[in-house]
Every structure is written in structure tokens, then in C-alpha cells.
N, C-alpha and C positions, 0 to 999 in steps of 0.2 A: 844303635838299632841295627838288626841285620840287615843287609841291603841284598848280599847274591842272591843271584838266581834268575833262571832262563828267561821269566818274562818282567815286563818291566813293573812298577808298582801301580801305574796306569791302567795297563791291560788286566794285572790281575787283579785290582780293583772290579773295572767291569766288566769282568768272568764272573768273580762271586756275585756282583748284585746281580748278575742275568740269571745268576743258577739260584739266589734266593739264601745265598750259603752266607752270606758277610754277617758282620759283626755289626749292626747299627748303634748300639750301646756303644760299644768303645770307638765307634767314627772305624770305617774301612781302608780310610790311609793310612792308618797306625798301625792298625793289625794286619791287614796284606801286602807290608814292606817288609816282611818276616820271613823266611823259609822257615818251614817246621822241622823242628828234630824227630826224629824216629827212634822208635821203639819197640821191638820182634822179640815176642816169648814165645817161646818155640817149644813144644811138651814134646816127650818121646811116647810114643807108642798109644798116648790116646785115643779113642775111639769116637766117633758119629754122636753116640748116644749115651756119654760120660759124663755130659754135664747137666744141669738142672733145667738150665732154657733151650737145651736141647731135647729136651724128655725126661731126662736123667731122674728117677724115682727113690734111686736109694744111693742116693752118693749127693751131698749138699756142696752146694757153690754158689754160695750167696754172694763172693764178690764179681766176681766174674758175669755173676746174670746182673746184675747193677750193673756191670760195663756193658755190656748189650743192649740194657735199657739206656745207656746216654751216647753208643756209637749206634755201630749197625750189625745187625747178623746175618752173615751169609749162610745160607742152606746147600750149594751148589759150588764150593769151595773145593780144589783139588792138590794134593802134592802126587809123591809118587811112592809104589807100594813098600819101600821098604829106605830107612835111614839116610845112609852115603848118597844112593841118588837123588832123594830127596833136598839133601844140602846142598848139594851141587848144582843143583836145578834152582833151587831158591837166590844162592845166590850168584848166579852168573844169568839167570834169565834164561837156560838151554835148557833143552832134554837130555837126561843121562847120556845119553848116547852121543849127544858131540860134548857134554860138558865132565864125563869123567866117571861119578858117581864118588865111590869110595876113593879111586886114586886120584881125582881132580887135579891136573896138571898145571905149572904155575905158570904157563901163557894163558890160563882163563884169566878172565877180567872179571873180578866182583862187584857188587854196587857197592863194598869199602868203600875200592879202589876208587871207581868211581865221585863217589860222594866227598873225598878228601879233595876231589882237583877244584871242589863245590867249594870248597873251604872246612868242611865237615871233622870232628876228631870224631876216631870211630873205636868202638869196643866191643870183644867179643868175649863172653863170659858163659864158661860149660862145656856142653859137649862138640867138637869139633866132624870129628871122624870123615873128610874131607882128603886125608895124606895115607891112605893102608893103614890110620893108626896109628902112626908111625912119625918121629920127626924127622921128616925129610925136607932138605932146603928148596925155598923154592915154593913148600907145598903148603907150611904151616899158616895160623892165621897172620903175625909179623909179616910172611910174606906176601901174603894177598891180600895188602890192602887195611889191617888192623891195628892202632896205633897201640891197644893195648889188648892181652889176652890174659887171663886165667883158667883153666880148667884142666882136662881131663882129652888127650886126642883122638881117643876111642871110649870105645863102652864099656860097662859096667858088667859083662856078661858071666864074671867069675865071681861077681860080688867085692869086686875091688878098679878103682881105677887110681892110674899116674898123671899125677898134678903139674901142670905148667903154669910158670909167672912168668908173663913173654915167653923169651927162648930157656926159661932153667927150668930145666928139671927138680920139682921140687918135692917129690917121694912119691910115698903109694899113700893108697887112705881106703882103708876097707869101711869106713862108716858111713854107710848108704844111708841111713836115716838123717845122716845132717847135710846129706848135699843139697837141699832144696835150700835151707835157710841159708849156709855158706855160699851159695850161687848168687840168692837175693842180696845180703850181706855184699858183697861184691859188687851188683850193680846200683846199688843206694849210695854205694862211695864213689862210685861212677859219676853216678848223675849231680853230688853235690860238687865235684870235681871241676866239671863240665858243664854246667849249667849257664854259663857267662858265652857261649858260643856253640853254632849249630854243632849238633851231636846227631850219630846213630849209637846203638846197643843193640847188642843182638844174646839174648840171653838165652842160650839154647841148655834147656835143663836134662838132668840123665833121667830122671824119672816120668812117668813108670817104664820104662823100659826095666826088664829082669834083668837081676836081679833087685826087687822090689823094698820098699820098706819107708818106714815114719818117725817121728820122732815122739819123744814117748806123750806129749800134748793131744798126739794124733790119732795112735795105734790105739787100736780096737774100740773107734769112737764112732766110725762109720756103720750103713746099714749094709753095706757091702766090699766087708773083707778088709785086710790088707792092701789091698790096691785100692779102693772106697777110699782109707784112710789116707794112702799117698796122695790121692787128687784132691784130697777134704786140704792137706797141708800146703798142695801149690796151689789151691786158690786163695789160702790165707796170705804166701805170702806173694803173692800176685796184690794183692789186697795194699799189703805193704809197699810196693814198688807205686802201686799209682797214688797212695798215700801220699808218697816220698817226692811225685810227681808236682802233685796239687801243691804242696807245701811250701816247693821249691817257687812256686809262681810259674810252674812252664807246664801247665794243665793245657790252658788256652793256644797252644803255639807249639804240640805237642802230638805225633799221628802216634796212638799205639795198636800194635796190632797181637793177637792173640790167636794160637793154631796150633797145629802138630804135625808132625812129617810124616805121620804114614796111619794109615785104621790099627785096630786093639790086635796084639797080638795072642787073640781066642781062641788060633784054631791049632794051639801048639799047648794043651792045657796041662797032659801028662808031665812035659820037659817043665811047664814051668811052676809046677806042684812039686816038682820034686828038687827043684834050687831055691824053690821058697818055703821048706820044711813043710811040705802039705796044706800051705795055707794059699787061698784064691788071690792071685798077683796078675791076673788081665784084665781087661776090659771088654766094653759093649759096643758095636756098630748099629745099635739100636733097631731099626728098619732093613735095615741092606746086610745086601748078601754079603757071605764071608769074611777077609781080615783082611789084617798084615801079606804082606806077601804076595798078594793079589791083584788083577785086574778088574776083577769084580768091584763097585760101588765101595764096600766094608772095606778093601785097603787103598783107597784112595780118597775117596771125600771124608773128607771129616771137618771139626768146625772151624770158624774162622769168626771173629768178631774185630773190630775198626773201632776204637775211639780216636776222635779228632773232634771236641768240642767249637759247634758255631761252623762248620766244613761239613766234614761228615753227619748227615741227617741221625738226630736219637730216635731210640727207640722204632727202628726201621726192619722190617726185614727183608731180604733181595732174594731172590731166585737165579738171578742171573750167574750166567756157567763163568767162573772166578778159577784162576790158580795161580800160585808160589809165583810162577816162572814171569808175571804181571808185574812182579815190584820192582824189579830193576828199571825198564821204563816209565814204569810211573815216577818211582822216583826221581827219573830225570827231569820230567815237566814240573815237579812240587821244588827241586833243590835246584836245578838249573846246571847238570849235567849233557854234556853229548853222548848219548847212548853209539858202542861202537859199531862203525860201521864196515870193519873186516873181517866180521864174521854172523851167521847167522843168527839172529836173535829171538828163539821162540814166543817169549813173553810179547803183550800189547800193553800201550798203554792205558791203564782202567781209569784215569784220573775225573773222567768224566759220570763214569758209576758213584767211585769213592764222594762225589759230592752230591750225588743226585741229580744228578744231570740227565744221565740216559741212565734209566731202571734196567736196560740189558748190559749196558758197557758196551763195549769194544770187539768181545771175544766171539768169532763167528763158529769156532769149532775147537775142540780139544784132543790131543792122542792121548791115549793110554799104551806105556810101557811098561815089562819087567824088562830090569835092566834094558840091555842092546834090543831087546826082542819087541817089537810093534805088535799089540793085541789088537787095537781098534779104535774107532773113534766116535765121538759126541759132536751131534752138531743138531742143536734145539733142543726138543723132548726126543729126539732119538739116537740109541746108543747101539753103535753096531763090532762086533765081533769077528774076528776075523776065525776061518778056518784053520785045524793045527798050530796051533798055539804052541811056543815053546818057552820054553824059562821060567816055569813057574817055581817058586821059593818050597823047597823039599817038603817044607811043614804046611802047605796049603791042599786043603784035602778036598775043593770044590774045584775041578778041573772044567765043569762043564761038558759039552759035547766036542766033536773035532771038525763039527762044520759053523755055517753063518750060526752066528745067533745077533738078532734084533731083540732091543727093548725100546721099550716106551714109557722113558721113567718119569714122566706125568704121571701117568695115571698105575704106572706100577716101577715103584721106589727097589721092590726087594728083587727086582727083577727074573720072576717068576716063567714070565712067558712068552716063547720065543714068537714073534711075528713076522719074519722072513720071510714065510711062503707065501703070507696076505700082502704085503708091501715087497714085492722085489723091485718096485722105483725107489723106494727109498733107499735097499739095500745098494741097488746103483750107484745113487746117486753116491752115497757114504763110501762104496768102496773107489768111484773116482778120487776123494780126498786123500786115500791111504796111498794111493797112485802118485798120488802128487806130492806127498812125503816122502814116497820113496824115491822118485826125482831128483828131488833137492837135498838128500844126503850130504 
């Protein structure tokens, strides 16, 4: 039986029965002497409104909306607008800005890292893009923290990427339609590998990011294109890994989490019609403004679903303001890590959401960055904007205006209309916070 972990089997006995979350069927002392393993599918380029229990009309994912009905669905889930920052935020718990982005430096500390001092064996299978791309020491997954790696250090952008088994080099592979299943493939052998001791996986897939494509089960099966059909193929075999899951017996004792590193990259349609032989290879931000690349809602919230069978409440939805930068502390309170303490750690610990506990979490306010550049910040229903704005990703064609803008994304998601001049306590109030980030650089 697994024993680590930060609290004692005592305590975390009567946490779950206070929070309603324990296991009474199987007795609470048997099932909360467990850390759970983890589990992170990570989509590229995703969008809000891609999938079916998201809205999604013409693109099917029936496995996926089943996992929503037996975890929980966040609606107010954030990374950050565009890839490399996004990884690097996810897994070190920082913002871009002190955590690297694309060249993430190898004094950052990952929740790998982390989770192996836990006793954890950890894997990371897919897209990296964490190092420039590039194998530099120091940078790669082997050295931050990953006991084992397969995939690709960069992206797919020419319709080809170079294959890594740990540290070898092991060729090119232009067959974009089979990376989904070769990714899944990968981590099934993972988890039967691994299943006798706590595990992370972190399966960060190239699709859909362009260059786009399916395998021939998939293509042209969708109601919505080529890209329809690459998210019709990762929810099958999403489908398959929790399959692989249940099968194994490590359903119950098992957090999986499901999301994307950044909104649909839509607002780039010409470039990417014309690497995908004129065929539609993006996606939808459903409601919200703009994409990829953005501070706008469209390049950073996107979905995010939680299974943890008998923990995480089924068939839940949350509202509460959720991001990437959350999991490294959480996971220290679940695996019974010390989150470090020599450097600043964005992320809070949500462990009390993820059960049901507190329906807001933890999270009292959020920043939104391109790259190094501070756009603004979220703290409740209101989202405020900073004046002159810089950094925005060349392909993003909704700039805004070059002063305050307030939203009020209660009662307006697409954020349509600026309320600034009717709330300047609020705008105060919001831009004391961005004050206060800039302080603590």
C-alpha cells in the first residue's frame, strides 16, 4: 500500500469525510493511505468551444464529455496565450516571465522534480518545446525531473518533427496522422509499466497544432473539417488511455486531468489553409473574443476537466477562476511534496476546489501575460486591461484599444463592453494589483 505523503492517513481520513469526498464502500482508511498518481493530457492548440460539453456542435467527443460527467468541468480555467509559455508555467507553477517560457532554464524546478523526492516515477510523452527546441543539457525532460521521455522537443510547424527516446535522437517522422495514436501507444505502456507505484504522465500531444491531420479511421468523418477529425481522433484515443486506466485497477486512486495550453489558433487562417492544402485545420473559442496569441478570454481560457473518482465531485461544474500554474501546489498537498521555497511561486494551492470543498478555491486573482509583457488582470467577475499593450503574437488581429478596458465577464463572456468609465473603483482597485506584481518581480 502506498503510504507517502504530506498528511498523515489520519488527517486525510478526516479531510475527505468533512469534505463528503471519502470512499465509504471501500472503508476511508484503505483508500486515503494512497497518494494518487496523476495524469496530464495536454492538447495543442485547442480551443473554448472544441469540444461537445463545451458547446461544441460539429466536432463529437463522446469520450471526453463522459469524463466530465464522472469528474468536474471547469469553465474559468487558464493557461497562457501561446505554447513554450504555457509549459513552462504549467510545470514549474511560475509565470513566463520568471519561469522561461520556450527557453526554460534548468535551475527551474518542475513538479517532476518535485513529485520523484515524493517517491513518484515520472513520464513525459510528446511535445516538449520547453529547451528553444532544441537538446540542450540541462534543459531537456531527463533533466528536469522525467524518468522517462519519448517524443518530439519542438513542433510540428513544417509537418515534421524529431523523435526523442530519453536523451537519443531517434530520426525525423513526417507522419502527422499517426502521432496521436503513437503518443497514446506510448503512454498505455507507461501506465502498465508503472502501475505497481505512484506515477505522474504528462502526455502532451502535437495535435492540433499545424501542421494538422488524422488518421485514415478519422479523416473526413467529422462535421467540421480536418481539424473536426484530429479532435474526433484525440478524444478516441483519450478514450483508450482511461480505458487502459480502469483496466489497470488504478481508476479509483487516479487524478486525470484534461486541457490545452493555449485557445484555437483562428485568427491565423490564411497561413494555416495554406500548410494544410486548403483544408480547415483550426479551431473555435466558442463565446470569447479572439485566439491563440492573445490576452483576450479566446487565447487563454480554455477547457479543463478533473477526473478523480469518489475526490473530485461527478458531473460538477465550477466557475471558479482555475489555472496551469495551480498544479504544482496542489500537488504537493495530494503527493506530500515541499513546494520551494527560494523562489516565487505563482500558482495556489486549489486542493480544496478539486474536492469540493470551497466552490471558489483559493484563487483570489489572476494576471494575464504575452510572453514578459503584463496585459491585466482578473480578480472575480471583473477583468481589467491595461493601457498600451505590448507583445502581442504578429498573427493576432484583435488589438483592442490603447487605453483601460474593463469587462464584466459575468454577464459578458465575449467581452464586448468596456465599463471603465462607469466603475473607476473597480479599475483602482484592479490596477493596485498589477502594482503589486510589478513590485514583487
Amino acid at each position: 500500500m502506498k503510504t507517502k505523503g504530506l498528511l498523515s492517513t489520519i488527517t486525510i481520513c478526516l479531510f475527505l469525510i468533512l469534505s463528503g469526498c471519502g470512499r465509504p464502500e471501500k472503508g476511508d482508511s484503505e483508500a486515503s493511505s494512497e497518494t494518487p498518481n496523476f495524469v496530464i493530457v495536454f492538447i495543442d492548440d485547442m480551443g473554448y468551444g472544441d469540444l461537445g460539453c463545451y458547446g461544441s456542435e460539429t466536432i463529437r467527443t463522446p469520450r471526453v464529455d463522459k469524463m466530465a460527467k464522472e469528474g468536474t468541468r471547469f469553465t474559468d480555467f487558464y493557461v497562457q496565450p501561446v505554447c513554450g509559455p504555457s509549459r513552462s508555467a504549467l510545470l514549474t507553477g511560475r509565470y513566463p516571465f520568471r519561469s522561461g517560457g520556450w527557453g526554460m532554464p534548468g535551475s527551474e524546478v518542475t513538479f517532476a522534480e518535485l513529485l520523484k523526492t515524493a517517491g513518484y516515477t515520472t513520464g513525459c510523452i510528446g511535445k516538449w518545446d520547453c529547451s528553444s527546441r532544441k537538446d540542450i543539457q540541462g534543459r531537456v525532460p531527463n533533466d528536469q525531473g522525467f524518468d522517462y521521455y519519448w517524443g518530439p522537443l519542438g513542433a510540428n510547424d513544417n509537418g515534421t518533427v524529431y523523435l526523442w527516446d530519453n536523451r537519443d535522437s531517434i530520426g525525423m517522422d513526417s507522419n502527422m496522422a499517426g502521432l496521436t495514436r503513437s503518443y497514446t501507444d506510448k503512454a498505455i505502456t507507461f501506465l502498465e509499466e508503472n502501475r505497481d507505484n505512484p506515477f505522474l504522465l504528462y502526455l502532451a500531444h502535437t495535435m492540433v497544432h499545424v501542421v494538422v491531420d488524422a488518421s485514415p479511421e478519422f479523416k473526413g468523418k467529422s462535421m467540421n473539417g480536418l481539424y473536426g477529425d484530429a479532435v474526433e481522433e484525440l478524444d478516441f484515443h483519450t478514450g483508450r488511455l482511461l480505458d487502459k486506466i480502469d483496466e489497470l485497477g488504478l481508476r479509483e486512486n487516479t487524478m486525470v486531468i484534461f486541457t490545452s495550453d493555449n485557445g484555437p489558433w483562428s485568427n491565423d487562417q490564411e497561413k494555416q489553409r495554406r500548410k494544410n492544402s486548403g483544408a480547415l485545420a483550426w479551431g473555435s473559442a466558442g463565446p470569447l473574443r479572439e485566439a491563440k496569441g492573445s490576452t483576450w478570454e479566446g487565447g487563454m481560457r480554455v477547457p479543463c476537466i478533473i477526473r478523480w473518482p469518489d475526490y473530485v465531485p461527478a458531473d460538477r461544474t465550477n466557475q471558479a477562476i482555475f489555472s496551469s500554474v495551480d498544479f504544482l501546489p496542489t500537488f504537493a498537498t495530494l503527493a506530500g511534496y515541499q513546494v520551494p521555497s527560494d523562489r516565487i511561486i505563482d500558482g495556489v494551492d486549489q486542493t480544496d476546489l478539486l474536492l469540493g470543498v470551497k466552490e471558489k478555491g483559493n484563487r483570489d486573482h489572476l494576471y494575464y501575460f504575452s510572453d514578459d509583457n503584463l496585459h491585466g488582470v482578473r480578480k472575480g467577475k471583473w477583468k481589467l486591461l491595461l493601457p498600451n499593450r505590448t507583445g502581442y503574437r504578429r498573427y493576432v488581429n484583435d488589438l483592442g484599444t490603447d487605453g483601460i478596458e474593463l469587462y464584466n465577464l459575468e454577464t459578458d463572456i465575449g467581452e464586448t463592453t468596456n465599463m471603465a468609465e462607469e466603475h473607476p473603483e473597480i479599475v483602482a482597485q484592479l490596477l493596485t494589483l498589477t502594482e503589486q506584481l510589478a513590485s514583487n518581480h
